[in-house]
N, C-alpha and C positions, 0 to 999 in steps of 0.2 A: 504756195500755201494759201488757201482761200480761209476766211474768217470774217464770218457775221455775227453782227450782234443783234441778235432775237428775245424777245419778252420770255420769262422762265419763273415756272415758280416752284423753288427749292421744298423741297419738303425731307423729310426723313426716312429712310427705308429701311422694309426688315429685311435687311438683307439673310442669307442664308446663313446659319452659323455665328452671325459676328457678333463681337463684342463693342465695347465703348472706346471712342477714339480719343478721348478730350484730353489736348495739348495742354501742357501746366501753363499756369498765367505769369506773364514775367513779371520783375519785381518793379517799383516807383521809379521813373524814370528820375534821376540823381540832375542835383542844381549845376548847369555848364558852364558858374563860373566858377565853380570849384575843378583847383589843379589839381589832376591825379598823376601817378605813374603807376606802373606792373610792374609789381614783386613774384616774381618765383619760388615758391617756397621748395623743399626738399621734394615734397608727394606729388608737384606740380600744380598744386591749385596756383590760383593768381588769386594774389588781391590787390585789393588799391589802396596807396599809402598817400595822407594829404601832403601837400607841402605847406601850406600855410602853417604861421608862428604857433607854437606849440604853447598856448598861455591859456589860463584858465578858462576865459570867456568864450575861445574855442574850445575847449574841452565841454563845457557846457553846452555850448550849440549842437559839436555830435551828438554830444549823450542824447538831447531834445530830438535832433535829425533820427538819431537812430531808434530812437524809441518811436516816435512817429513811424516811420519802415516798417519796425516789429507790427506794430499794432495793422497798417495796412497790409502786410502780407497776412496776417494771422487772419485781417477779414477775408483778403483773398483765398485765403488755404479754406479756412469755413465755407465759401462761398463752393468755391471747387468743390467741397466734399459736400455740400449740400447738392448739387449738380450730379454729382454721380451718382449719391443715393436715389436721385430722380430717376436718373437713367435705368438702374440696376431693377429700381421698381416698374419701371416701363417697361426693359428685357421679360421681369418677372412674368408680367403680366400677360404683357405677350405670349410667350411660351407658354402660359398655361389657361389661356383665356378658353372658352367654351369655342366650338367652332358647331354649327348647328347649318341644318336645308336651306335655310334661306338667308345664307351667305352668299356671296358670287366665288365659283370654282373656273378655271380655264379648260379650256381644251388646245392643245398646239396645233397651231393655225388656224383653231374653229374662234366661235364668240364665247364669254363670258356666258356662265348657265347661274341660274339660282333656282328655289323651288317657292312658288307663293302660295299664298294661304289656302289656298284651294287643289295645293298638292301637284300641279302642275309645272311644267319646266320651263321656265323664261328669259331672257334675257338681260341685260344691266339695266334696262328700260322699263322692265315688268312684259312686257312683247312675248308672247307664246312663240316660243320656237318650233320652226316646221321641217328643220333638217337640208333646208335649203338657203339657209340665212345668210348673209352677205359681208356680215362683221367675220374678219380676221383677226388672230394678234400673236404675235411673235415672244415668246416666253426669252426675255432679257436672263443670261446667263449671268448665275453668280448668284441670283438675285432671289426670294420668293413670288414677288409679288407687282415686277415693275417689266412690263411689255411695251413693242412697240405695234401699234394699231396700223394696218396695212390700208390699203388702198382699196374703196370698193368701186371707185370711178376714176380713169386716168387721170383725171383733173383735182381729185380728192387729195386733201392733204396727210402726211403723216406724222405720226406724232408718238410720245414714248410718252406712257401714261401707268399709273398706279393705281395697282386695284386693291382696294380698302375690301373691309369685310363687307359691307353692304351700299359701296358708290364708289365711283371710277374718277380719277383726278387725273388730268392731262400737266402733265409736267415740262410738255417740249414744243412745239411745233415747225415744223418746216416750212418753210414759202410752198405753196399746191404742188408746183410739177418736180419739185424732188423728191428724190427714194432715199431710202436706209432700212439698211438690215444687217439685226445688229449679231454681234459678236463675245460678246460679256462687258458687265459694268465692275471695277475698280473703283474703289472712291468716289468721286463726284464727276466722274468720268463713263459715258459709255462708249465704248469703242465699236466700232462698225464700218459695211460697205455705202458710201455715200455718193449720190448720184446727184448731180447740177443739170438739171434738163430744160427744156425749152418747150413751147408749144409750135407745133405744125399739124399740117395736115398733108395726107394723099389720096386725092382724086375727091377732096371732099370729108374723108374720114379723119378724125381729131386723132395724133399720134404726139409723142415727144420725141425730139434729139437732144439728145446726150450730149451735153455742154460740156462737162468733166466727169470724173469717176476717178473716186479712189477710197483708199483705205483712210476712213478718221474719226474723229469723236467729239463728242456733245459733252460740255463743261456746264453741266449741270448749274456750279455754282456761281459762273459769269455768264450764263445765257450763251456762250458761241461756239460755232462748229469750225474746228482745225483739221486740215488736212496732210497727211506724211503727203510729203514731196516725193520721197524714195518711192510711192505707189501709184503719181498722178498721172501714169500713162495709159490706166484702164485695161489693161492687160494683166493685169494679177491675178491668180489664183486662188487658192485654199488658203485660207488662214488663221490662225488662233491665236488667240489673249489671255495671258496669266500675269501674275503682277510681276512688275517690270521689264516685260517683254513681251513685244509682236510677233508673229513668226508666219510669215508668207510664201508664196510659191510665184514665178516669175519664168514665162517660156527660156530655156537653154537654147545652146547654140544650135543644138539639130532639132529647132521646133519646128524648123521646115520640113525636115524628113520625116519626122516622129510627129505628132500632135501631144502626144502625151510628156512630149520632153520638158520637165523643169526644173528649175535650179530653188534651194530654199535660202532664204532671207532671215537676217535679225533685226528688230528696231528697239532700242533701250529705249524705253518709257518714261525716264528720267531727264533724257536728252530733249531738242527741240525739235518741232517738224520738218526741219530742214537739213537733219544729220544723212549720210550716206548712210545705208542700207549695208551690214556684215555678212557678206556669203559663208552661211554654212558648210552648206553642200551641193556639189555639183552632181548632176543627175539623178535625181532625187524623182524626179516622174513622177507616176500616177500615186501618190501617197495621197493620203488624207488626215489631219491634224485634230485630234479634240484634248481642249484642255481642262483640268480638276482642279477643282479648291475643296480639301476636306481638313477634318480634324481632328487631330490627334494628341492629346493630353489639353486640351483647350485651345492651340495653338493651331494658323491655318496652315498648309501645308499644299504645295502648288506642285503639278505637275504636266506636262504633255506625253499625249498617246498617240503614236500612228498606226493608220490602218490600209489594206489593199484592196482590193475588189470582194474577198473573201470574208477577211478578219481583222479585226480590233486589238493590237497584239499590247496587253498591260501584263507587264514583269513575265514572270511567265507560264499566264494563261492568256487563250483567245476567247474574240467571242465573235457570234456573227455581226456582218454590215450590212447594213439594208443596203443596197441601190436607189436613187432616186423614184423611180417608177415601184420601187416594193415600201418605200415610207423613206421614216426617218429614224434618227438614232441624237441620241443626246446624253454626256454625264454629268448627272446631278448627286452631288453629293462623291458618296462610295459606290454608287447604284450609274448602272446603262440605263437608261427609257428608250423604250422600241413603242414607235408609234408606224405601225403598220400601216399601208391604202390599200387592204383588202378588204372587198364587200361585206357589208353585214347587215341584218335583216333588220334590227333597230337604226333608223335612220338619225337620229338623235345621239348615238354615243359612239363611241370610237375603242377601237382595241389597243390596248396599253400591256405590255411588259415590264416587267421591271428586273435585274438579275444584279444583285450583289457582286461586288468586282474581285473582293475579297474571297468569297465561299464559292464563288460560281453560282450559285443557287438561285433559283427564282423567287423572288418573294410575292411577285401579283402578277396575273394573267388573263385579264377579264376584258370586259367594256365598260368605259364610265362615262358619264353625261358630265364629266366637269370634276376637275382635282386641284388642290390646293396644300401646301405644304405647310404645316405650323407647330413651332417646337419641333420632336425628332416623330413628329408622323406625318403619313400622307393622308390625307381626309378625301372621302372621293364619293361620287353619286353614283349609284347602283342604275340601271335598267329601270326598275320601280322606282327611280326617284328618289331614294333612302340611303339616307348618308352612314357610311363604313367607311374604316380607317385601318391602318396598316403600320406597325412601327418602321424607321427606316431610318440605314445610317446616314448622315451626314458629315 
């Protein structure tokens, strides 16, 4: 298990769908020279009974102790509920804030776009975009609005950053010659493929080797990156992440005969990085895993999907799968996204799909120069530059 501790600065996400987390505050931590024991009562609560002399002046003292308690929990409890009204008005606000042109929208794989005051299409920098740009960023699953920024020179570092409505905040960094790509964010965790590299050269030209590889994740909240053990031999495959489980693919015994032969993996998320790895399933092969987080009566609701060289098979309807070479595919929400790598005559926007997993149904099929998800639509930049939006399930 490798683990660095790297500079990090925490901030809050909107994440896709979610609600408020905030654990209740415990109560006044109680005086340790007082003797307690545990009483059982019938319904199973415990309490604690003193043993000191039961005479008035103790009696007094509880009363005093205990009214201090009430009084400090009742700030607590005020305090907590001041806290969440906070939150609930920041959800609000969120959800229903204006979303306008010259916000920053994504493209997957492309740069951040906005439009500035002169109607033109730029990037997080204000930079005219020329279709040829050199910024990547990898749309962090689960999430709205929290990517990780690719590499535009071997030696460039990477990093998982948060795009605000109108400025970019780097959340993470790497040491330069390691890779990550990620796999969805959980809590304060992002999960991903993580690469420990080196500098070299051949014949003169700057290359990396590959020091380690494996499957792990960025602890947002401590700065450092852990690695599963079950994955540190760099030969994994496919993988997906839903809350409380990893789920990987690992060459079989006939991966000598086969190439395609492999076995599928479990890793509890609960456990540590050092648990054995649960075999699912044996000859599991050429599948491929994508995992959902959607909602249903307010509540999140996880799932995994497998697909073959054809189709995407959820309950039971299909849908098509790109191949590498024809794009990509990703589910957000209740919704596929099909991001095509066919040519198109606007060099600037890129062709997007979207299909309901529910109805089958298409709900978008255009080109857009930059999207962004907030509340339950998707806001998106037209050809002309002109911001349209679309409702969508989540």
């Amino acid at each position: 298990m490798k683990k660095k501790n790297l500079a990090v600065l925490l901030l809050t996400f909107g994440l896709v769908g979610c609600g408020n987390n905030n654990s209740p505050t415990p109560p006044p931590a109680k005086d340790d020279t007082e003797k307690t024991e545990s009483v059982e009562t019938n319904d199973t609560q415990v309490i604690d009974v003193k043993k000191a002399e039961d005479n008035q002046e103790n009696r007094e003292e509880t009363a005093q102790n205990k009214e201090k308690e009430d009084s400090t929990d009742q700030n607590e409890e005020d305090k907590k509920k001041e806290e969440n009204k906070v939150e609930e008005e920041k959800d609000e606000e969120n959800t229903n804030k204006e979303v306008s042109e010259d916000d920053l929208f994504f493209n997957q794989f492309g740069p951040f776009t906005s439009v500035n005051e002169n109607g033109e299409l730029v990037d997080e920098n204000g930079k005219a975009l020329t279709g040829t740009d050199s910024n990547h960023y990898d749309y962090v699953k689960y999430t709205n609005n929290v990517f990780v920024k690719s590499k535009n020179d071997i030696y460039d570092s990477v990093s998982i950053v948060r795009m605000n409505d109108k400025s970019i905040e780097t959340l993470f960094e790497f040491p330069a010659v390691d890779d990550f790509r990620p796999l969805g964010m959980i809590g304060d965790k992002i999960y991903g493929y993580h690469e420990q590299n080196s500098k070299a050269e051949i014949n003169g030209t700057p290359t990396l080797d590959t020091e380690e590889s494996a499957i792990g994740y960025v602890d947002l909240a401590t700065g450092e990156v852990h690695d599963f053990d079950a994955t540190s031999d760099g030969i994994t495959g496919g993988a997906v992440v839903i809350d409380g489980e990893l789920q990987f693919t690992k060459p079989g015994d006939n991966s000598d005969q086969n190439a395609y032969n492999f076995d599928l993996y479990k890793l509890d998320l609960s456990k540590g990085t050092d648990q054995e790895a649960e075999l699912l399933e044996k000859n599991f092969d050429l599948q491929y895993l994508f995992g959902q987080k959607r909602f249903e009566n307010g509540n999140p609701v996880w799932k995994i999907y497998r697909a073959d060289n054809d189709n995407i098979y959820v309950n039971d309807q299909k849908f098509p799968f790109l191949w590498a070479e024809q794009g990509s595919q990703e589910i957000i929400g209740n919704n596929i996204f099909y991001y095509e790598s066919k040519e198109v005559k606007d060099k600037l926007s890129r062709p997007v799909k979207i299909i309901n997993m529910t109805s089958g149904k298409t709900v978008l099929d255009t080109q857009v120069r930059g999207m962004k998800i907030s509340g339950n639509k998707l806001y998106y930049l037209n050809t002309d530059n002109k911001l349209e939006s679309i409702d969508i399930e989540l």
